[in-house]
Each structure stands twice: as C-alpha cells, then as structure tokens.
N, C-alpha and C positions, 0 to 999 in steps of 0.2 A: 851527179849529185842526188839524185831523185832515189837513182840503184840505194845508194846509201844510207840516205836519210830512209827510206823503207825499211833497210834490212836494219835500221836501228827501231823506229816503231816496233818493228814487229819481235825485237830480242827483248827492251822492254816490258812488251806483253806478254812474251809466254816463254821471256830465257832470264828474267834478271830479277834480282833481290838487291835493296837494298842492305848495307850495314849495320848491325845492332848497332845502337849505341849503347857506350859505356861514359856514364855518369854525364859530364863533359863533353863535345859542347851541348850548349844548352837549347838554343836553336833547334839545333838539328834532332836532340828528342821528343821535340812537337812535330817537324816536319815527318820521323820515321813513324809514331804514332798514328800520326792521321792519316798518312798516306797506307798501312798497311793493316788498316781496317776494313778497308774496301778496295777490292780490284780494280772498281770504274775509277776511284778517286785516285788510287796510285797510279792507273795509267793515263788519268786527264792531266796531274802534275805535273809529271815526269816529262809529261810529251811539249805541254805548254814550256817548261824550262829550258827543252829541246831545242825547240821552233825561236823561242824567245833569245836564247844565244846565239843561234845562228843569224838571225835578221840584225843582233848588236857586232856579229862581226862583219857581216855584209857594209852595214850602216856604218862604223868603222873607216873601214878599208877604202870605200866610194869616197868618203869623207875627205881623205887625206889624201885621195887620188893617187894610191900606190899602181893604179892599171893606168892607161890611156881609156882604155874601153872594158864593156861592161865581162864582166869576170864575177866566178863559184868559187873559185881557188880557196880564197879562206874558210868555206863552210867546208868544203870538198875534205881539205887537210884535215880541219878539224873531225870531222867525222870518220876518217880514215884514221885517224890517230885514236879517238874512240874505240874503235873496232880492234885495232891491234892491241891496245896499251892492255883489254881486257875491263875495261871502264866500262860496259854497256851490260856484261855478266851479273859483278858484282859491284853493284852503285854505292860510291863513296858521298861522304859529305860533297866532298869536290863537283859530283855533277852539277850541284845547288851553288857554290861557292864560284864555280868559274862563269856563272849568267853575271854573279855581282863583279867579277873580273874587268871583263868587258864592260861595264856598267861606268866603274870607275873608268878605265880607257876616255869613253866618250863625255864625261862629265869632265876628266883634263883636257880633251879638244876643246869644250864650250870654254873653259875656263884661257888657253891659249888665245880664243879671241876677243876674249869680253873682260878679262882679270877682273872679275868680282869674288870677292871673300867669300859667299855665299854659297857659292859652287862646292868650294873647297870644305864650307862647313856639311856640303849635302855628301860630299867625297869621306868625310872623315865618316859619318853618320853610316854608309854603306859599307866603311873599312870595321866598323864597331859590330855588326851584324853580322858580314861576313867570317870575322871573328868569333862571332856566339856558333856558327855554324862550322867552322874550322878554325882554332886555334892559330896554324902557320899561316896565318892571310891577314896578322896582324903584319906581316913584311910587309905589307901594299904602302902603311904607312912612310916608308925609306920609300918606295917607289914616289911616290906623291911628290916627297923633300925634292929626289934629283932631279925627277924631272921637270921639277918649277927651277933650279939651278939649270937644266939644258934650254928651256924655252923663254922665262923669264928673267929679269931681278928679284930674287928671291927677297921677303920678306918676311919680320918676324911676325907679324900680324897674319901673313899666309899660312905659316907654319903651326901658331896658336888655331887658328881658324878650322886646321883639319884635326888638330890633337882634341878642340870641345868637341867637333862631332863626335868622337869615338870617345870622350868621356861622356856624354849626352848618356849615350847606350849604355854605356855603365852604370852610371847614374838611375836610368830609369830601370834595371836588373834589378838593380838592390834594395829598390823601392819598390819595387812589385814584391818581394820576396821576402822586404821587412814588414809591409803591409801586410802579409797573408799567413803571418808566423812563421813562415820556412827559412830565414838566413842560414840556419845550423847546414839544410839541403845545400842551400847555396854555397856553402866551405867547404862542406867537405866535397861536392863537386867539382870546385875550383882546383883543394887537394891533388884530384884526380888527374889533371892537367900533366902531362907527359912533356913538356919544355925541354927542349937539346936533350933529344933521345938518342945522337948521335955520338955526345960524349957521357950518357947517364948510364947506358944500357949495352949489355954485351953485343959486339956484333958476330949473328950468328947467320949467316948467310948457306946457303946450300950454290955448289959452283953453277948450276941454271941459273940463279940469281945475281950473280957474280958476273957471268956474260951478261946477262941485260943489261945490267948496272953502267957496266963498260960500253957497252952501245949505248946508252941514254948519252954518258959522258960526252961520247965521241959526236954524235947527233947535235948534242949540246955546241960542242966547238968548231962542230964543222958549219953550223948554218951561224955562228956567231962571226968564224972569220971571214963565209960569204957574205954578209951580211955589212960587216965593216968594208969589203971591198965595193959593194957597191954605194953604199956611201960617200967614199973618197973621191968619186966624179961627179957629184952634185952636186945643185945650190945649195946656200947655207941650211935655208929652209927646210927643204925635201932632206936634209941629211939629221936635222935637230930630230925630224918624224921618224926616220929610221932609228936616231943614236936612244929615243923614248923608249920603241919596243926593243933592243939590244937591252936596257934597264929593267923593263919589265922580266924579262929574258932569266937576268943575273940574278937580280931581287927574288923570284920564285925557285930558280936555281939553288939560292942559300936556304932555303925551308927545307932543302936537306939535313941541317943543324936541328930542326925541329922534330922531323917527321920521322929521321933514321933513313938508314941504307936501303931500306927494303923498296926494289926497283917496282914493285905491284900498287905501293902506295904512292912512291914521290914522284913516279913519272908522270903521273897524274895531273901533278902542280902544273908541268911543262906545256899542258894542252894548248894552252889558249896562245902564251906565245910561238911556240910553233907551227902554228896554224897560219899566223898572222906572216911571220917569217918565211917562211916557206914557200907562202901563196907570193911574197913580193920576190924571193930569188926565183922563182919560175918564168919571173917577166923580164928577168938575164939570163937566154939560153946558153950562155957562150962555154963550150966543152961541156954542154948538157948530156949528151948520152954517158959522158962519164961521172958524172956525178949521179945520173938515174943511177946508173948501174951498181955505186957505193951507197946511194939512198935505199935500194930495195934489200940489198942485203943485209945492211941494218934493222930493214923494217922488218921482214923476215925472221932475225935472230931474235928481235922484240916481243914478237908473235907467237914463237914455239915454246 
C-alpha cells in the first residue's frame, strides 16, 4: 500500500492536472481556481483528499468487520484502480466527489445504529455539495432511499429529511448569487448542465474505448455476482452490509445515463465501490487464482 499511495503522491506532484472546468458545477470552479494558483496549495489539497479517503474507507471496512483481522485491501484496490482507470493523470471532479462518497457511506453506518433524522439531514447536506461538485452524485440520493429500505423501516420523514439537506444547499446557491447580483451566472450555468448525456448526445466512441467500456461492464458483473454469492451464506446482518455496497455499486453504475459512454470519465464513478468490493471478495479465496487470472486481464485491458 505504501508502493502505491507514493507512486500516487508523487504523480500528483509532478504528472497530474486537474480538469478545466466548464461553466457547471459550481463547487468545483472554486476548488480548480484555488487549487491551481499555487503548486504548494494544489498539492497540499489533493494530497489531504487523498489520505482523507483512504482513512474513510479503512474506517469503513473495520467498521462493518468485512475482514476478521486487520487488512489494506480497500485502500490497496482503491489506489490501484486509481492508477489504471487513469484518475491520478488527469484529475476529475471525481477525486473530490469520491472523499464525500465514502463520507456518506459512514454517515448510513452511524445512521443504522442510532436512526436519527439528523444524520440523514447531514447525508442529504453532503449529497447537495457533492452535487455542486459533480452533477451525477445527485444518484447518492436513490442510494440513501434503498438502503434505509435494506437496513431499516423506511420513513417518510427519513426521506424528507435527506431531500432538505440537499435543498438546504440549493437554497443557500441562490442566495449567495441573488445576494451578489449574479442569478443571470447562475442560469445560465445551470443551462450548462449536461443531464442523460447518454440519451442527449451522439455516441461517438473510438473501438479502444469500446474495449474498456466492456471491461468496466464485465468488472461490473463479475464482482456484483461474487459479491451476491458470498452473501447468500451469511447472517441476515453481514448480508444487509454487503446487499448496501452491491447498491452503492448499481446506483453509481446508472450515472452512466448522466455522464455518457465515455469509459475515461464514468469508470471513475466505480472507484470507490470497487474498492470496497473487492477488498471483501479477496477474503473468499475459493478458485482465487482463477479469478486473479480474469481480474488482471481486465485490469490490464483498462490500463492500455
């Protein structure tokens, strides 16, 4: 893990740019501004965003006791999927967006044990930001919904509860931007918003991209059906925990609707559940060299 988390510091520093923004979101044209003023400050960010996601999926993973004993595996993956997806080159909203990922994650655990509405209004509040900062991260909201439907009795007051958070954040946009005379910025920013680019926009793919595409797919379904197998021999409990990230999984899965085909940007989305996933079928070796053997070749075709 160490190999890794290094050769990410150090691509960071002296291999990586973040993404212009255009127009939309709106978050994220503060965070690119400020961070690419100063080299110290865009690599103290970036690093701290780094370090800060990896310690929410450690924290995570411990939490719900996906290992028996202590275990890297979720940072390990996660950084390793960094490295191939091509994410540590050229930095998406997404590096920023997947810290609030995991964020939410552990605000549903506090929430599984304590069912306070409060949670859920600080969950909606992170899904509303995460949003100013990536558009397709308004899906978290459906994640929220099912899996209060897999862990609890869902309620309508649960459901109001995460929908003010993320009006909250709306709420205080439009009033920072009616206050300072800029609404007009603020529309036609909104304008800008690119919503089911999958069915708006031509898909023009080049066949490199078309392979990845298909391995993302297949990555997709093959850690989703191991994933449901090891499920089906566990307590009710240990299985609600795995059938959550299987949710998280699908829910970021469908921001393909949002984001478009293009396997550079949406494989992106997948990081964090795959990492999480991954790191728990590692701890079922059973016909594990063959499945290494189908993993690396995927990883590989992802890679080139």
């Amino acid at each position: 893990m160490i190999l890794l988390w290094g050769l990410a510091e150090y691509r960071i520093l002296f291999d990586s740019n973040l993404i212009a923004p255009d127009g939309f979101p709106l978050l994220y044209n503060y965070l690119y501004f400020f961070t690419t003023q100063n080299k110290i400050v865009y690599a103290i960010v970036l690093s701290i965003t780094l370090i800060l996601t990896i310690v929410g999926l450690q924290l995570y993973f411990s939490k719900n006791k996906f290992s028996n004993k202590i275990t890297y595996l979720p940072s390990i993956f996660y950084l390793f999927f960094l490295h191939i997806s091509g994410a540590l080159r050229l930095l998406s909203p997404l590096f920023f967006s997947n810290l609030l990922v995991v964020c939410i994650l552990l605000i549903n655990d506090v929430h599984k044990k304590d069912e306070k509405n409060h949670y859920l209004l600080f969950a909606g509040i992170i899904i509303g930001i995460a949003t100013l900062i990536d558009p397709a991260m308004l899906v978290l909201f459906l994640f929220i919904i099912v899996s209060l439907l897999i862990n609890t009795v869902i309620t309508y007051r649960q459901i109001m509860s995460t929908l003010l958070g993320i009006i909250i954040v709306g709420i205080y946009v439009v009033s920072v931007y009616f206050l300072t005379d800029r609404l007009p910025e603020l529309i036609s920013n909104f304008k800008e918003i690119e919503l089911f680019a999958l069915f708006n926009e031509p898909v023009l793919l080049t066949y490199q991209k078309w392979i990845k595409l298909g391995i993302i797919v297949l990555l997709t379904i093959y850690i989703f059906i191991k994933s449901m197998l090891i499920a089906r021999n566990k307590v009710v409990e240990f299985r609600k925990k795995i059938f959550t990230l299987i949710t998280l999984l699908i829910v970021l899965f469908s921001s393909i609707a949002i984001t478009g085909l293009d396997p550079s940007l949406f494989s992106r989305h997948l990081i964090i559940p795959f990492a999480l996933l991954f790191a728990l079928a590692a701890q079922y070796r059973k016909n594990w060299i063959v499945n290494e053997i189908f993993f690396v070749i995927f990883c590989v075709g992802l890679w080139l």
